[in-house]
mmCIF file of the N, C-alpha and C atoms, coordinates in Angstrom:
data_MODEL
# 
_entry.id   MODEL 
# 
loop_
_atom_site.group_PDB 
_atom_site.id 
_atom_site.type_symbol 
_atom_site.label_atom_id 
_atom_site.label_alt_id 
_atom_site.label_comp_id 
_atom_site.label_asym_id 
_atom_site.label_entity_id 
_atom_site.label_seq_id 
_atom_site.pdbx_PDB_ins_code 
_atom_site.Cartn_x 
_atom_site.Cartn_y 
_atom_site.Cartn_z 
_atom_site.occupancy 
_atom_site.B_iso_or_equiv 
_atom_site.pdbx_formal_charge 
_atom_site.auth_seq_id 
_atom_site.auth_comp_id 
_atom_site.auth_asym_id 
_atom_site.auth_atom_id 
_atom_site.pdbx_PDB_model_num 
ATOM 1   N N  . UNK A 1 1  ? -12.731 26.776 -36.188 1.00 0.00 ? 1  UNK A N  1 
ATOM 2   C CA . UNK A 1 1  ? -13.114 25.505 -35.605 1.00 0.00 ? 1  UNK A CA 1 
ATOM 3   C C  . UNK A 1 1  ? -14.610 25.518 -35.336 1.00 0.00 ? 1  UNK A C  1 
ATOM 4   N N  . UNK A 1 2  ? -14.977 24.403 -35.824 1.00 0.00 ? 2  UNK A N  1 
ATOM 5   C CA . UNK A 1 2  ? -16.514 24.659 -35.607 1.00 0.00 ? 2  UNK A CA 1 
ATOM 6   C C  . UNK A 1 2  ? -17.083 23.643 -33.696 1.00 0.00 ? 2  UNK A C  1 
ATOM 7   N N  . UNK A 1 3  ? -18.270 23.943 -33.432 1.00 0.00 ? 3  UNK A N  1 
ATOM 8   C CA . UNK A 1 3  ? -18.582 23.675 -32.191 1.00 0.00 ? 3  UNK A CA 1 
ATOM 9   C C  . UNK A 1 3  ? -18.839 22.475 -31.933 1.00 0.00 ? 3  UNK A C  1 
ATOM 10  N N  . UNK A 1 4  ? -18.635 21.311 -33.045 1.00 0.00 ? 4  UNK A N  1 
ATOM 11  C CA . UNK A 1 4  ? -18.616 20.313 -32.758 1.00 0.00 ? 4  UNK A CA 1 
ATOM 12  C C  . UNK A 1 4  ? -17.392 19.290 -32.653 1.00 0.00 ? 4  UNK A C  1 
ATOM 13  N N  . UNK A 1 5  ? -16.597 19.877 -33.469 1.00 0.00 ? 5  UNK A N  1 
ATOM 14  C CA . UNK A 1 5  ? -15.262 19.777 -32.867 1.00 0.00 ? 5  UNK A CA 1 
ATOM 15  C C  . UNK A 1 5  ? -14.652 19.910 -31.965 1.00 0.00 ? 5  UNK A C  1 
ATOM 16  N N  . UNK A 1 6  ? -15.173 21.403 -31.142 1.00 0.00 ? 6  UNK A N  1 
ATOM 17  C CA . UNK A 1 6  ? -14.790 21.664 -29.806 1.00 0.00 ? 6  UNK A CA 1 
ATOM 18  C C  . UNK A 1 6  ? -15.517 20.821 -28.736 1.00 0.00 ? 6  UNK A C  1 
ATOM 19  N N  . UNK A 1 7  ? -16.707 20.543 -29.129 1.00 0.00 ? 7  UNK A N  1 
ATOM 20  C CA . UNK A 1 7  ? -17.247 19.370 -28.406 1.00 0.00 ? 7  UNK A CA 1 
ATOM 21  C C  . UNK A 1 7  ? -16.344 18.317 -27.720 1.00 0.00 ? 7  UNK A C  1 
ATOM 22  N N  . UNK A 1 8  ? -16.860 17.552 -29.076 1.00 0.00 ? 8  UNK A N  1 
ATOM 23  C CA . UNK A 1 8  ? -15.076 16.227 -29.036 1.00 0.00 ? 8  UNK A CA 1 
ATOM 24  C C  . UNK A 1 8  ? -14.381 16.386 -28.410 1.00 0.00 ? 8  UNK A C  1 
ATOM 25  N N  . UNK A 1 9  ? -13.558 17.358 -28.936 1.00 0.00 ? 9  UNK A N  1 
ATOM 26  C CA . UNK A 1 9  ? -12.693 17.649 -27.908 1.00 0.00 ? 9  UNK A CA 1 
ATOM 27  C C  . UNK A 1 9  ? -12.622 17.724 -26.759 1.00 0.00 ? 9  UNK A C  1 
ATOM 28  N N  . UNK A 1 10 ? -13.579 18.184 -25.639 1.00 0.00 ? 10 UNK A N  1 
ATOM 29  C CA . UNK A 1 10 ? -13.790 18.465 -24.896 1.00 0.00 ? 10 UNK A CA 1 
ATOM 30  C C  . UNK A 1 10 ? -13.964 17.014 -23.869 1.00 0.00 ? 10 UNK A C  1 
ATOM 31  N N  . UNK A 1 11 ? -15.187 16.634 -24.956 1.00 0.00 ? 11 UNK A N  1 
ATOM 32  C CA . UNK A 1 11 ? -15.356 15.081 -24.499 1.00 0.00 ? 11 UNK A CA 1 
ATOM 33  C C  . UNK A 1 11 ? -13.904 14.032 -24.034 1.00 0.00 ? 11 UNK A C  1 
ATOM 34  N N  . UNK A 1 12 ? -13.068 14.264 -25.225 1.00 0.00 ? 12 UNK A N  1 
ATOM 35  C CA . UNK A 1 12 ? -12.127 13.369 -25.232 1.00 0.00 ? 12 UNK A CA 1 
ATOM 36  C C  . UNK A 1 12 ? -11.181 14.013 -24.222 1.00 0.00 ? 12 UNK A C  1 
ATOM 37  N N  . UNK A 1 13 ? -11.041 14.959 -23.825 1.00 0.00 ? 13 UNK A N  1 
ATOM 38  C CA . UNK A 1 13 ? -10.000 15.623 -22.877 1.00 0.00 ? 13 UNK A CA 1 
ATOM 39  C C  . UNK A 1 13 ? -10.529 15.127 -21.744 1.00 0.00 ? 13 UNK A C  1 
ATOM 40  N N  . UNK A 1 14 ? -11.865 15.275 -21.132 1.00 0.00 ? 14 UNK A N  1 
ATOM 41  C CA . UNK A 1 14 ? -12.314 14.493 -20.137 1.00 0.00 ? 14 UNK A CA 1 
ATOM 42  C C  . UNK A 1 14 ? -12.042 12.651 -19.952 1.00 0.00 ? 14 UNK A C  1 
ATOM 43  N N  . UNK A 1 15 ? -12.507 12.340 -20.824 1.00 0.00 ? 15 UNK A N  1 
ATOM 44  C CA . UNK A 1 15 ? -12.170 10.711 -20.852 1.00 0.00 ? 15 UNK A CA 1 
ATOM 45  C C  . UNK A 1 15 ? -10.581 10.628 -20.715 1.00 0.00 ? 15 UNK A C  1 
ATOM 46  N N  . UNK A 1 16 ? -10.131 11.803 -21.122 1.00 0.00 ? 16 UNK A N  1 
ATOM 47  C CA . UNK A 1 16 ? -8.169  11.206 -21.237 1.00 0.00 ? 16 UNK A CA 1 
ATOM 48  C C  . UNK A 1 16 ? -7.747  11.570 -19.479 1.00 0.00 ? 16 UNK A C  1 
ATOM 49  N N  . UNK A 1 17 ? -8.766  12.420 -18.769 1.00 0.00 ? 17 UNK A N  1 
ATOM 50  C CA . UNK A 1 17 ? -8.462  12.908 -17.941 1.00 0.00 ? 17 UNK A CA 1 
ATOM 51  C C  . UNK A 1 17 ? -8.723  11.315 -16.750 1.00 0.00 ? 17 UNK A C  1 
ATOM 52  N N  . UNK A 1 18 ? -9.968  11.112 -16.805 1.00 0.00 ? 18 UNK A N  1 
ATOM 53  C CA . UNK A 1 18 ? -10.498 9.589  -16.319 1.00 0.00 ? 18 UNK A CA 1 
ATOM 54  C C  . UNK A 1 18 ? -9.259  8.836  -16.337 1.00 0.00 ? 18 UNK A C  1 
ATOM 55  N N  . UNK A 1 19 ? -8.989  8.358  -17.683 1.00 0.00 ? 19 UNK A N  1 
ATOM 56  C CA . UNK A 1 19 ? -8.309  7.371  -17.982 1.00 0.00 ? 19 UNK A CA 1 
ATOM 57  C C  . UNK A 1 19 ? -6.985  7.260  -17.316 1.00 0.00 ? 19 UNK A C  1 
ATOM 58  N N  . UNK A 1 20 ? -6.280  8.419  -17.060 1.00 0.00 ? 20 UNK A N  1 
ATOM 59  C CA . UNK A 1 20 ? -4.914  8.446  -16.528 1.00 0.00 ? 20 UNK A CA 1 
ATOM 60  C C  . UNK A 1 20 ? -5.106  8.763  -15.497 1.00 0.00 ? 20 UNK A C  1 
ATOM 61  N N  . UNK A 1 21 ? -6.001  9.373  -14.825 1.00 0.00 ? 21 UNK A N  1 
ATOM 62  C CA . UNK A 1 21 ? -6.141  9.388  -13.137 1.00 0.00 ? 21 UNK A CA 1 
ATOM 63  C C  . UNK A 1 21 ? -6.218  7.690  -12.693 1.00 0.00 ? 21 UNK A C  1 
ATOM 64  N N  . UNK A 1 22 ? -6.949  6.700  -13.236 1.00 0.00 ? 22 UNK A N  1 
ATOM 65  C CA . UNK A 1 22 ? -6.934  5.504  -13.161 1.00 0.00 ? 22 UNK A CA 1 
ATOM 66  C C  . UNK A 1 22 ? -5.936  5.019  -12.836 1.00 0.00 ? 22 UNK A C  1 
ATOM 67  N N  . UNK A 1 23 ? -5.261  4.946  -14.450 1.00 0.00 ? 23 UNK A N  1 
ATOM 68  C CA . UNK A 1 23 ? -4.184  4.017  -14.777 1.00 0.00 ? 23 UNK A CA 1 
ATOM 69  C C  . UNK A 1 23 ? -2.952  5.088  -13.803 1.00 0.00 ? 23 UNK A C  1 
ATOM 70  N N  . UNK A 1 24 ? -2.430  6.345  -13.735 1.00 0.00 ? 24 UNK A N  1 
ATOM 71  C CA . UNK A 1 24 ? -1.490  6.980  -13.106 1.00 0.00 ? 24 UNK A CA 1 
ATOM 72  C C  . UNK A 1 24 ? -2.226  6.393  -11.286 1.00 0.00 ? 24 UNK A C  1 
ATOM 73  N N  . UNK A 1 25 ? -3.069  6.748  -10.877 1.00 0.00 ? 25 UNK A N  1 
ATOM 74  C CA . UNK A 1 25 ? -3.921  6.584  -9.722  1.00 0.00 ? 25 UNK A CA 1 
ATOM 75  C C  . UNK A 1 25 ? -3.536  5.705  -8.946  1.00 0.00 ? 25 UNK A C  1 
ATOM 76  N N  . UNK A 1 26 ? -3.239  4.727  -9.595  1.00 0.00 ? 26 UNK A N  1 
ATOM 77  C CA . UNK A 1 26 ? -2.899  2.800  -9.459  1.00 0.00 ? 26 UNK A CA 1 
ATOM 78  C C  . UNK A 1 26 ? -1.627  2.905  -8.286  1.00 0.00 ? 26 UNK A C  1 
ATOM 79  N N  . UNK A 1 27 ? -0.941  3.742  -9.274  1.00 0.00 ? 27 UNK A N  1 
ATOM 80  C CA . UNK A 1 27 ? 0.530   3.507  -8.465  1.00 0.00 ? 27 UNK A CA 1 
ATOM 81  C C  . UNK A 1 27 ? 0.989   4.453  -8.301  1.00 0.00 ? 27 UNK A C  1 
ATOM 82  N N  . UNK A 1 28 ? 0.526   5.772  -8.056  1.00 0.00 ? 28 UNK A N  1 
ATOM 83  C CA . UNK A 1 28 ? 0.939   6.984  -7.075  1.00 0.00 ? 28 UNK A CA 1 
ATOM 84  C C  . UNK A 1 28 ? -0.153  6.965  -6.538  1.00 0.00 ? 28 UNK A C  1 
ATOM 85  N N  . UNK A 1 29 ? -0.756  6.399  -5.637  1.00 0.00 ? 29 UNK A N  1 
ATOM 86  C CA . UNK A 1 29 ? -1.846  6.577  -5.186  1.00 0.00 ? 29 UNK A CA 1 
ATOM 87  C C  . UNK A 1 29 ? -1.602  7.476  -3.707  1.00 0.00 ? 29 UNK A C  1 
ATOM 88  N N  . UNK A 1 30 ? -0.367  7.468  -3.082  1.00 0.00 ? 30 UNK A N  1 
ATOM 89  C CA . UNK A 1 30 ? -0.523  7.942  -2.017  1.00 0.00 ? 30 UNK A CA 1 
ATOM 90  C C  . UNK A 1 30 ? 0.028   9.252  -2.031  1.00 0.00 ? 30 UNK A C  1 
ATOM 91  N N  . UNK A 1 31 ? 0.616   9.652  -3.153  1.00 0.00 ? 31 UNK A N  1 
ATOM 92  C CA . UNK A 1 31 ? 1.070   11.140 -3.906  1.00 0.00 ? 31 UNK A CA 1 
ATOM 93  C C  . UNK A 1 31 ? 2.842   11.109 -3.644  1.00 0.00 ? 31 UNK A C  1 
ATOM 94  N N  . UNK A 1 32 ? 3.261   10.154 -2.695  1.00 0.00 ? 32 UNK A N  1 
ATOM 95  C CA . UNK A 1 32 ? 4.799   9.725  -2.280  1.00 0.00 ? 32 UNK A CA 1 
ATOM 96  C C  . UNK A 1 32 ? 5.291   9.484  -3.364  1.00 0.00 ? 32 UNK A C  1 
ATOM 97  N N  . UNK A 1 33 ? 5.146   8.855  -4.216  1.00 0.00 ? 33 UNK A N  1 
ATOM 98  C CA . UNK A 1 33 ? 5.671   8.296  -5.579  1.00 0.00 ? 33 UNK A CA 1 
ATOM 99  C C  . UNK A 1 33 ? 5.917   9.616  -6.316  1.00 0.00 ? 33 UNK A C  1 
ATOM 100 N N  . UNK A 1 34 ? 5.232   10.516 -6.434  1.00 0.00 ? 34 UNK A N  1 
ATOM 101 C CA . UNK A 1 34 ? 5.057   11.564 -7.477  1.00 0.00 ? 34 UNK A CA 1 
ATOM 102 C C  . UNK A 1 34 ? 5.998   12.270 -6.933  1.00 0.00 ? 34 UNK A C  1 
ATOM 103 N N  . UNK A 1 35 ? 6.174   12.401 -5.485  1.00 0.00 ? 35 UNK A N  1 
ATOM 104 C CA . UNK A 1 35 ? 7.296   13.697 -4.597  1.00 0.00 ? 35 UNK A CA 1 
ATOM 105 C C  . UNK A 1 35 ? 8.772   13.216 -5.148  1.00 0.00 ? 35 UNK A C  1 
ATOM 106 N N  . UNK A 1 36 ? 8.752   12.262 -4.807  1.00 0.00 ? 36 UNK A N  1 
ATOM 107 C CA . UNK A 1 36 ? 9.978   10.984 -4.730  1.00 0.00 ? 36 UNK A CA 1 
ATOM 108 C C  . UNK A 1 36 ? 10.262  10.996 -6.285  1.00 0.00 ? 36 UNK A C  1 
ATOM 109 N N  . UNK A 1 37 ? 9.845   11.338 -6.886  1.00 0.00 ? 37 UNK A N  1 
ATOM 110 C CA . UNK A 1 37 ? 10.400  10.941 -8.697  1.00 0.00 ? 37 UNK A CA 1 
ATOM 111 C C  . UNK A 1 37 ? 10.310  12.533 -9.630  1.00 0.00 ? 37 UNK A C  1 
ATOM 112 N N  . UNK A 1 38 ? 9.227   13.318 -9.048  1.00 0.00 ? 38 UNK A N  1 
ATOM 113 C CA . UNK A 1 38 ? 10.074  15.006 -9.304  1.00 0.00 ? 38 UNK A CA 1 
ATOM 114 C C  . UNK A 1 38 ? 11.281  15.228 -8.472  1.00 0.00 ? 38 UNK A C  1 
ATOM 115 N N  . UNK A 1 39 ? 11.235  14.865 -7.022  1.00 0.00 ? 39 UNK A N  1 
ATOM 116 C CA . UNK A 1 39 ? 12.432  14.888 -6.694  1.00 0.00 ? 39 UNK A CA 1 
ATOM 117 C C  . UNK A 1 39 ? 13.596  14.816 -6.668  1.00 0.00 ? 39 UNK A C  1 
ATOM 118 N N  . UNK A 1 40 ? 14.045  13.582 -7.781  1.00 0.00 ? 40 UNK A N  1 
ATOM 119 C CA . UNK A 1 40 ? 14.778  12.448 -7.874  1.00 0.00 ? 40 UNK A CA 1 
ATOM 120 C C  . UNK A 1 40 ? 15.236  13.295 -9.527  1.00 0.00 ? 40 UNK A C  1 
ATOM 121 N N  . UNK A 1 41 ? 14.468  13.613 -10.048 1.00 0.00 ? 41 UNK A N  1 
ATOM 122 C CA . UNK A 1 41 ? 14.817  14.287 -11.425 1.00 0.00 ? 41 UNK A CA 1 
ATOM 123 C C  . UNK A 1 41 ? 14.450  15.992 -11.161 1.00 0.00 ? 41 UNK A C  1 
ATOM 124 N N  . UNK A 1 42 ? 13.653  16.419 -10.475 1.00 0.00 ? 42 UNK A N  1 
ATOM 125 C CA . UNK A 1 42 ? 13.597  17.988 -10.195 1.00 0.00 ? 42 UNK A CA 1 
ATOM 126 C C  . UNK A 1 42 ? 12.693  18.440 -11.334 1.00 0.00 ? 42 UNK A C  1 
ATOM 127 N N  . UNK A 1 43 ? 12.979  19.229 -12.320 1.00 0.00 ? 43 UNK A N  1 
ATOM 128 C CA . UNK A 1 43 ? 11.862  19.290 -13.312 1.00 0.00 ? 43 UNK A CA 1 
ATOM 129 C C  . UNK A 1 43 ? 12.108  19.001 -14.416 1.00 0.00 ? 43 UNK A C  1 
ATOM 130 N N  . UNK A 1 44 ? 12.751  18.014 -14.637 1.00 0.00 ? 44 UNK A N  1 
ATOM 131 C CA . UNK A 1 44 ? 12.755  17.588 -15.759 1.00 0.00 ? 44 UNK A CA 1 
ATOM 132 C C  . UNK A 1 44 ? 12.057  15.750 -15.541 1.00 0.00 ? 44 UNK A C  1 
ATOM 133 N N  . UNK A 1 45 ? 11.649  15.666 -14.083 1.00 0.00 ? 45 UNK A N  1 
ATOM 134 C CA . UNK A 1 45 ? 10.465  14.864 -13.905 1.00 0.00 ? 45 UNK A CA 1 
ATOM 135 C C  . UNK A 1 45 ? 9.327   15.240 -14.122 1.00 0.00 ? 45 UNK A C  1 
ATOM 136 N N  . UNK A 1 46 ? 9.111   16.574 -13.566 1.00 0.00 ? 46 UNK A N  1 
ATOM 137 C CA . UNK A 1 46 ? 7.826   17.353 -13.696 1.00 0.00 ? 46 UNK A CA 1 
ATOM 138 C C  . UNK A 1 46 ? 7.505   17.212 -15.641 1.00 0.00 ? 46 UNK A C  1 
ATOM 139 N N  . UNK A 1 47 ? 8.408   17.700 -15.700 1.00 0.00 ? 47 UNK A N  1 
ATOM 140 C CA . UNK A 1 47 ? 8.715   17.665 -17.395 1.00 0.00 ? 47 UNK A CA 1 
ATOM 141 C C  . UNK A 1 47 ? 7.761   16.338 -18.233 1.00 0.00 ? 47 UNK A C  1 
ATOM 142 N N  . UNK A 1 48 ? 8.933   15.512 -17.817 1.00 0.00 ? 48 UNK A N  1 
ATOM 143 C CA . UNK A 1 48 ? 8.300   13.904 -18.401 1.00 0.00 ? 48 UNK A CA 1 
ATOM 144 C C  . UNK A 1 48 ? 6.591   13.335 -17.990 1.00 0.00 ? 48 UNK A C  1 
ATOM 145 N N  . UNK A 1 49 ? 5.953   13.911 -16.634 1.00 0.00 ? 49 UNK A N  1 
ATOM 146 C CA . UNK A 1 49 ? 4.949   13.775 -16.205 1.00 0.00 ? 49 UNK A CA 1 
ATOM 147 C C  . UNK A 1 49 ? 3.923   14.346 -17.336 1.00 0.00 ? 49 UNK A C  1 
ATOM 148 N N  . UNK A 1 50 ? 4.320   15.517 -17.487 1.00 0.00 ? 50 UNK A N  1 
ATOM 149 C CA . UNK A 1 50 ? 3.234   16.504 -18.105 1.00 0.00 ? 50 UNK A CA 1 
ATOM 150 C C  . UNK A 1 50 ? 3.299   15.982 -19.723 1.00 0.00 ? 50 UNK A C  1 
ATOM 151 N N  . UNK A 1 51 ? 4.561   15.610 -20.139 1.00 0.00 ? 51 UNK A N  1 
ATOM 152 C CA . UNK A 1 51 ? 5.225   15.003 -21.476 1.00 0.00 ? 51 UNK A CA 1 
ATOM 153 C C  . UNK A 1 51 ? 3.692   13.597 -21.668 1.00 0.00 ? 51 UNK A C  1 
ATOM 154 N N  . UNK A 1 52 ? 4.359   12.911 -20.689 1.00 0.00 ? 52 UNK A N  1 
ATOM 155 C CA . UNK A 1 52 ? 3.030   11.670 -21.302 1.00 0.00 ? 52 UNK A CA 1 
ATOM 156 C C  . UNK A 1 52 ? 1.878   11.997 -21.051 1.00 0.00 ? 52 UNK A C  1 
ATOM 157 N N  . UNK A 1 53 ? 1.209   13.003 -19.897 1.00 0.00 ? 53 UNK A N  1 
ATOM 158 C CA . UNK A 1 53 ? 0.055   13.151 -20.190 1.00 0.00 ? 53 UNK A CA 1 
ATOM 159 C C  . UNK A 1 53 ? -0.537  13.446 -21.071 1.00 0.00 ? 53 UNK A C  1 
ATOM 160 N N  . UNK A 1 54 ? 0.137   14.679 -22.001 1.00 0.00 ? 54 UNK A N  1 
ATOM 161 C CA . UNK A 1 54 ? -0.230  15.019 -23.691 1.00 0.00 ? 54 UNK A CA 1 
ATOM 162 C C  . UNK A 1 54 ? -0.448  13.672 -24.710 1.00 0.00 ? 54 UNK A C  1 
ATOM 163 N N  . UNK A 1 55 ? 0.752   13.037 -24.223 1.00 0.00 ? 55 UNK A N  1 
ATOM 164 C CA . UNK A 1 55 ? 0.494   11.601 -25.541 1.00 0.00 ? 55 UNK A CA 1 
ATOM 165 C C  . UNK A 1 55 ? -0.312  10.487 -25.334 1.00 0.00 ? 55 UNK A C  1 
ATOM 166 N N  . UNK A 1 56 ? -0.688  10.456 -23.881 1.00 0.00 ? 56 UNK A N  1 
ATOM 167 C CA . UNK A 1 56 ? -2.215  9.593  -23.409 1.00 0.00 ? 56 UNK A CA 1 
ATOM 168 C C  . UNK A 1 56 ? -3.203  10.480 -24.069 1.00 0.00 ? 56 UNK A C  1 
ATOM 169 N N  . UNK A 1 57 ? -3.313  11.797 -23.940 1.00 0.00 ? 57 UNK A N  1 
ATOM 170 C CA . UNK A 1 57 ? -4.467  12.163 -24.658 1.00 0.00 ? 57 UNK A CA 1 
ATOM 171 C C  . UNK A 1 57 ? -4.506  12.308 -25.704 1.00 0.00 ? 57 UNK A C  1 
ATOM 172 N N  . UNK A 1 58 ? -3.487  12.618 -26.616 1.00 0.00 ? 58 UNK A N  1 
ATOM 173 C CA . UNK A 1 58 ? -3.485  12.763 -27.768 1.00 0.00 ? 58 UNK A CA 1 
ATOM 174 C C  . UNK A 1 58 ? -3.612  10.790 -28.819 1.00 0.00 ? 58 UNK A C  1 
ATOM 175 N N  . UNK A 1 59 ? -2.803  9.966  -27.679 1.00 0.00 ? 59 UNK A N  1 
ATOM 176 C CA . UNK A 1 59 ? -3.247  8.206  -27.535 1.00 0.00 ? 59 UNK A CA 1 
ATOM 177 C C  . UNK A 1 59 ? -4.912  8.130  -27.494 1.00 0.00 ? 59 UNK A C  1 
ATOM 178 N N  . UNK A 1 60 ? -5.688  8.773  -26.937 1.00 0.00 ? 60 UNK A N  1 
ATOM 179 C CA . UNK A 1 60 ? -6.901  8.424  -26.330 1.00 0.00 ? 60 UNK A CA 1 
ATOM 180 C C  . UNK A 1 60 ? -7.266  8.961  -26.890 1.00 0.00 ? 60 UNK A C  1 
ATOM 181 N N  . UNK A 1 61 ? -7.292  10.227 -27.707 1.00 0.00 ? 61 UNK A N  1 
ATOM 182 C CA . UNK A 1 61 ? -8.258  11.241 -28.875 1.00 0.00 ? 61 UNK A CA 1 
ATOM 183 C C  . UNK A 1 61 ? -8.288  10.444 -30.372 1.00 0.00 ? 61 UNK A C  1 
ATOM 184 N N  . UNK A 1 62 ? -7.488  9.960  -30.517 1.00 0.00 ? 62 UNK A N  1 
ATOM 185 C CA . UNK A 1 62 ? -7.368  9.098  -31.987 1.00 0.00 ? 62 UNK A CA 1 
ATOM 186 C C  . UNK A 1 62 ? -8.468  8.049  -31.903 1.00 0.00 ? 62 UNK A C  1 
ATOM 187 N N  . UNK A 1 63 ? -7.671  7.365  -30.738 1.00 0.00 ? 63 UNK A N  1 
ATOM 188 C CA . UNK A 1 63 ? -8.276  5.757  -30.780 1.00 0.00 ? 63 UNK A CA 1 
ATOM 189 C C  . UNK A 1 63 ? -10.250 6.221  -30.417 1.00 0.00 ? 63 UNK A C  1 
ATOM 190 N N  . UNK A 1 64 ? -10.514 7.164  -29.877 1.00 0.00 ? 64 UNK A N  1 
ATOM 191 C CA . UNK A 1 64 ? -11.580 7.386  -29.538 1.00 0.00 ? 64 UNK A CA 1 
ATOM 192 C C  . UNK A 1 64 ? -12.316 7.655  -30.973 1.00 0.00 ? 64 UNK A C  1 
ATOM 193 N N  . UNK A 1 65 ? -11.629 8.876  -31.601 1.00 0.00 ? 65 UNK A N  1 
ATOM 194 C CA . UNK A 1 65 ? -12.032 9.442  -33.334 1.00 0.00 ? 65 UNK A CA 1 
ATOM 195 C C  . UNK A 1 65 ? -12.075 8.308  -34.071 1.00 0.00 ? 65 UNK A C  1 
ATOM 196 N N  . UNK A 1 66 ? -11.249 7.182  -33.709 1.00 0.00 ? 66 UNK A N  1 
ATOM 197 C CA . UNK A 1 66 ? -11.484 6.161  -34.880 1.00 0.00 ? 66 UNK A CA 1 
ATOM 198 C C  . UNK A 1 66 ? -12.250 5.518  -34.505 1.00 0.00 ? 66 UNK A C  1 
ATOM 199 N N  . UNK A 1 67 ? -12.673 5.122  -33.604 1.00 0.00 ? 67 UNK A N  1 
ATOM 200 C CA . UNK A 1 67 ? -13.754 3.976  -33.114 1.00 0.00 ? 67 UNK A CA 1 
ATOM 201 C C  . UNK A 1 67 ? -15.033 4.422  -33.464 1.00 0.00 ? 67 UNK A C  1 
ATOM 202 N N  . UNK A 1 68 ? -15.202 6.046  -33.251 1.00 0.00 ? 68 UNK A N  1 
ATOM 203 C CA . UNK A 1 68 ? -16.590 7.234  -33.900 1.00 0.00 ? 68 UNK A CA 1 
ATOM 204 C C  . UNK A 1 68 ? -16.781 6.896  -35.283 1.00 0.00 ? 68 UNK A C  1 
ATOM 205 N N  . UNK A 1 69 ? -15.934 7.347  -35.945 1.00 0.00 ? 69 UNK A N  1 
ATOM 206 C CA . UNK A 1 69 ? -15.792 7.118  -37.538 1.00 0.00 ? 69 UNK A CA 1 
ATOM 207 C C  . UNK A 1 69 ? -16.182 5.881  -38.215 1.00 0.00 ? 69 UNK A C  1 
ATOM 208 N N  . UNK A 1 70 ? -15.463 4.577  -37.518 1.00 0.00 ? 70 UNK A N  1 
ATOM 209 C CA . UNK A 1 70 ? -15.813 3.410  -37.932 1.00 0.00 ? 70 UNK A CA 1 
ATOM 210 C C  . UNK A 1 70 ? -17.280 2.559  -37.077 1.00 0.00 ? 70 UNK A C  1 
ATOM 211 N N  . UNK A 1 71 ? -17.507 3.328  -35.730 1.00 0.00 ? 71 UNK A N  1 
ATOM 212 C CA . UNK A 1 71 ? -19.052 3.082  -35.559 1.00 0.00 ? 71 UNK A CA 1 
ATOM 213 C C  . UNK A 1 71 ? -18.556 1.588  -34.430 1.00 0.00 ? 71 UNK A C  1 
ATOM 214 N N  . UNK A 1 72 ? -17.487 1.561  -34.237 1.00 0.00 ? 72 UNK A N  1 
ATOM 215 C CA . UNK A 1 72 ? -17.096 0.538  -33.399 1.00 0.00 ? 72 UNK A CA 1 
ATOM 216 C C  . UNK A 1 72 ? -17.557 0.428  -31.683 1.00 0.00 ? 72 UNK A C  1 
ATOM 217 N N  . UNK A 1 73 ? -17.426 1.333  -31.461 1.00 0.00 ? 73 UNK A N  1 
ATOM 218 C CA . UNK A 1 73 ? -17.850 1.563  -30.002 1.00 0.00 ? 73 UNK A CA 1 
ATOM 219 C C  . UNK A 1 73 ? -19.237 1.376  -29.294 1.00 0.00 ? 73 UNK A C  1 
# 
């Protein structure tokens, strides 16, 4: 892997990190929501939590690579 790739990457892991503290932020904001719904499923909430965070970033690494590529941004 070369170092500009790892760059990117890096970049885009941060922005995915932004992005879902936001949008997740919104409505667990008081951290009750998050107790209350691992709770409610145990870890296979924990599970699903960590599940979409990968596909927001891996959502947010594309759309970011394509917008680079095509010069859109």
């Amino acid at each position: 892997m070369s170092g500009g790739f790892l760059t990117r990457f890096w970049s885009a892991l941060i922005v995915a990190i932004v992005v879902q503290s936001v949008w997740i932020g919104g409505g667990f904001g008081s951290g009750r929501e998050i107790v209350e719904f691992i709770g409610r499923y145990g870890v296979n909430g924990l599970i699903a939590i960590v599940i979409g965070a990968i596909f927001l970033f891996i959502a947010l690494y594309l759309s970011f690579e394509v917008s680079r590529v095509f010069q859109s941004l």
